[in-house]
N, C-alpha and C positions, 0 to 999 in steps of 0.2 A: 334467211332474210338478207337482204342486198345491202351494202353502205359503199363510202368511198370513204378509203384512208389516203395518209400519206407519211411519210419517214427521209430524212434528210442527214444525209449523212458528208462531212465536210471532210474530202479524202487529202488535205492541204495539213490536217490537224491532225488526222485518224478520230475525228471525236463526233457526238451529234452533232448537227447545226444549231443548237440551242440559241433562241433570241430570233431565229431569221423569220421574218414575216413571209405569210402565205398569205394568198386572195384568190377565190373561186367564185368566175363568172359559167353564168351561162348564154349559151351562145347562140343568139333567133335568127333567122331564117332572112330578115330585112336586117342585117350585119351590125344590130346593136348585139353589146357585151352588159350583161346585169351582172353587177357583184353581187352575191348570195351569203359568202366568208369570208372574213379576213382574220387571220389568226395570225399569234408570236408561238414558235414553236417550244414547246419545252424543253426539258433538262434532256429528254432523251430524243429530242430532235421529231418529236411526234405533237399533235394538237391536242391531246390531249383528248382525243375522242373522236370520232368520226366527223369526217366534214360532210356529210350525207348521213343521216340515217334511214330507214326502212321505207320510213313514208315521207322523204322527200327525194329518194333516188328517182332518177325521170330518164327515159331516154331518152339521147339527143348531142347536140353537142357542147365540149365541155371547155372550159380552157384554168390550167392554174399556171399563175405568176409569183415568180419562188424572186422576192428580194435579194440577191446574191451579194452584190457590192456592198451596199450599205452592210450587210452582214459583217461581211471580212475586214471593213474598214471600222468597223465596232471592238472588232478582232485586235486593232493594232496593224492590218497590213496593209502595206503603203502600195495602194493602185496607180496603176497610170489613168491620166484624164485625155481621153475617157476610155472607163476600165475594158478589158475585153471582154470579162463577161460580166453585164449589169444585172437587167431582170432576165431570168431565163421564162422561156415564155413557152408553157408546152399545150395544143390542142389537142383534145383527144374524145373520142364515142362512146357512149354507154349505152350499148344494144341492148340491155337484158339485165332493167331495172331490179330483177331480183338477184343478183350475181352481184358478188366480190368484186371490186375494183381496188388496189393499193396501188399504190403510184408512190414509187421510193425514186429520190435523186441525188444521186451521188455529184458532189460538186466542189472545183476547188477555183480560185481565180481565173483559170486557164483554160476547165474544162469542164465537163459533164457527160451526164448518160443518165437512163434512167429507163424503166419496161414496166411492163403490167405485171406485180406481185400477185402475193396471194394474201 
């Protein structure tokens, strides 16, 4: 059975991203974005449960936006204005609604990365 996760990890801290807000739009065709989730991540930097489950995973395209600044600056650390990295903003496909999608981001004020887990 298909879902989408996702895990965040704040490589500035070594710790989860605990607190940082996620939003999961989907993405039509005539270039509206629907917001579907919005989540605060938990202690262990995860939503606590799939942001997709079985029967709402769709093919198509997808987009989530990882709060980063506001996180760090929750944090205690002092950004420049304006920070260099604010919302990270990642698009991505889900070909194969019954298929695993995790989506881990590794992120610290400076930088990021992130790939299709398992």
């Amino acid at each position: 059975m298909g879902h989408l996760s996702t895990h965040v990890l704040d490589t500035m801290h070594g710790c989860p991203a605990a607190g940082l807000q996620v939003t999961l739009q989907r993405l039509h065709g005539d270039g509206r974005a629907e917001t579907v989730r919005q989540v605060v991540l938990d202690a262990d930097g995860r939503a606590g449960g799939p942001l997709l489950d079985a029967a709402a995973m769709a093919v198509g395209r997808w987009r989530l936006l990882f709060e980063v600044a506001p996180y760090f600056r929750a944090r205690g650390v002092e950004l420049p204005e304006p920070p260099f990295v604010d919302t990270v903003t990642l698009d991505f496909g889900i070909a194969d609604a019954a298929a695993k999608y995790h989506v881990p981001l590794l992120v610290s004020p400076w930088s990021y990365s992130t790939y299709r887990g398992s």
